[in-house]
N, C-alpha and C positions, 0 to 999 in steps of 0.2 A: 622422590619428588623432583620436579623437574625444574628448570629453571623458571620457567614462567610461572608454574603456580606459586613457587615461592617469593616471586618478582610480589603475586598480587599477595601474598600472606603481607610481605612486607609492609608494600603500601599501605595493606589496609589497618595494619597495629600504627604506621606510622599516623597517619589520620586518624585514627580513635585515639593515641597519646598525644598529637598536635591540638584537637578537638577539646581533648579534656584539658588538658595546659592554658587552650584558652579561656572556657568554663571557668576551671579555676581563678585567671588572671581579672575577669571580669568580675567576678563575685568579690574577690578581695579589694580592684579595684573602688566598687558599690561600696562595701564595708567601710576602707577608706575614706569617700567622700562622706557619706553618712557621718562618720567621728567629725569630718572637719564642719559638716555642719552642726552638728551640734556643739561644737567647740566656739564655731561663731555666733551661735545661740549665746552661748552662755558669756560669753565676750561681750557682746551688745547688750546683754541684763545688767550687768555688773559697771558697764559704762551708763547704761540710763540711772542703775541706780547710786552711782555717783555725781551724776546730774540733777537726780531731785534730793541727794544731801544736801551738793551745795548751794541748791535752791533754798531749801529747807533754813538752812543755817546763815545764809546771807542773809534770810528776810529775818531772825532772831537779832543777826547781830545788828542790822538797821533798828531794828525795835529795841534792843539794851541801847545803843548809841544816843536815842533822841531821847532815849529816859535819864541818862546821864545827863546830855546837855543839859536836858528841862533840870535835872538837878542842880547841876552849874548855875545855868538865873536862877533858882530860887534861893541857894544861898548867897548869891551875889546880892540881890535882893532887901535879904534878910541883913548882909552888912551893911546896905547904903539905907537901910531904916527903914524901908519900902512896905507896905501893907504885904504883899509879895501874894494873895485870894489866889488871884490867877495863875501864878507860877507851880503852887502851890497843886491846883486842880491837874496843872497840866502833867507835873509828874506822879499826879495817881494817874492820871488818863496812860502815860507812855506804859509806867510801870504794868499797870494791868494790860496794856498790849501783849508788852513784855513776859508777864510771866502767863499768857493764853496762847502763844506761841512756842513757848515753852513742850506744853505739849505735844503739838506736831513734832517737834525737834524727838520730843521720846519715841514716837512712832518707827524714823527709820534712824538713828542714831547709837553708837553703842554707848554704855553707859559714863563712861570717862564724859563726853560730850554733854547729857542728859545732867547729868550732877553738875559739870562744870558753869551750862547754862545755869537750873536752877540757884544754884550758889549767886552767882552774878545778880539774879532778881534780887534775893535776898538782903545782897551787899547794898543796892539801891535803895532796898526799903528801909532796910536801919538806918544808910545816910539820912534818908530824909526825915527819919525821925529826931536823928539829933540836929539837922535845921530846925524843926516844928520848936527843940526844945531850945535852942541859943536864940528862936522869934521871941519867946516866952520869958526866956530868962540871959538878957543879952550880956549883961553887966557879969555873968560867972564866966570865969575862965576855962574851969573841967568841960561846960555844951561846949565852947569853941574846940577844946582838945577830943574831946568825944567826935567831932564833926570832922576835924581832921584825919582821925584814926580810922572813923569809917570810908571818907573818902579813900585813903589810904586802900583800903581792903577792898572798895570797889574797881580802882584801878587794877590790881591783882586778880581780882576773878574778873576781870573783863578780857585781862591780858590769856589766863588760863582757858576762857573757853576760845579765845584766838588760835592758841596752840594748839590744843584738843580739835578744832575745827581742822587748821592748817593738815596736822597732821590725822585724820580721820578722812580727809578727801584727797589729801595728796601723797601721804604715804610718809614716809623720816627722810625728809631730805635737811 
C-alpha cells in the first residue's frame, strides 16, 4: 500500500471515529438534559406542593386561632356574668370552620399534621364545654378547674400542630 492510499484509509477511520465520538457526545449530551429536566420537573412539584401545604395549613391555623379567641370572650364572658348567646354561637360558628378545614389539611398533609390538627378541634370543643358548664354551674370550683385544664390542653395542641406545620413545610431546623 502506498502512502496515499493509506493517507486516505487514515482520514477516513479518522472521520468515522470523530463522527461517532460526536454521535456519541450528543446523545449523552440529550440524555443529560433530559435528567435535568426532569429533575427540574420534580423540583417545581415538590416546591408547589409545599406551597399549597402551606396554604393549606395557614388557612387551618387562622381558623383554630379565631375559634380560640371566640373562646377566650366566651369565657371571659361567662366570668363577668354576661348572658355570653352570642359568644357562645361564635365559637360553634369558628369551631365548625375549624374542624371542616381540618379536612382539606388531611388531603395533602402527612399524618403527624392531620392528628395534630384534629386534636386541637377537639381541645376547643371540650373547652367550651366546660365554659357551657362553669355558665350553668358558676358557684363550683372543679367547672372553673375543669376549664382551666382544658384551656391548658388547647394551648398544647395548638402549640403541637404549630410544630407539626413548622416543621412539615420547612423541614427540622
Amino acid at each position: 500500500m502506498d502512502q496515499g492510499v493509506a493517507g486516505v484509509w487514515a482520514a477516513g477511520v479518522a472521520g468515522l471515529t470523530g463522527a461517532a465520538g460526536v454521535a456519541l457526545g450528543a446523545g449523552l449530551a440529550g440524555k443529560s438534559a433530559r435528567f435535568q429536566v426532569i429533575d427540574q420537573g420534580m423540583l417545581e412539584r415538590a416546591r408547589r406542593l409545599e406551597e399549597h401545604r402551606r396554604e393549606i395549613y395557614t388557612g387551618f391555623h387562622d381558623h383554630l386561632t379565631a375559634a380560640i379567641q371566640a373562646l377566650d370572650a366566651f369565657e371571659s364572658g361567662v366570668q363577668e356574668g354576661k348572658d355570653c348567646q352570642a359568644e357562645e354561637r361564635l365559637v360553634s360558628s369558628t369551631l365548625s370552620t375549624a374542624l371542616a378545614s381540618t379536612i382539606t389539611v388531611r388531603t395533602c398533609g402527612p399524618e403527624a399534621v392531620t392528628e395534630a390538627a384534629h386534636t386541637a378541634c377537639i381541645a376547643v370543643k371540650d373547652a367550651a364545654e366546660a365554659v357551657r358548664a362553669m355558665r350553668h354551674r358558676p358557684d363550683q370550683d372543679q367547672t372553673y378547674d375543669r376549664w382551666q385544664q382544658e384551656r391548658l390542653r388547647v394551648s398544647i395542641s395548638h402549640g403541637l400542630f404549630a410544630d407539626a406545620f413548622r416543621v412539615t413545610v420547612n423541614g427540622f431546623d
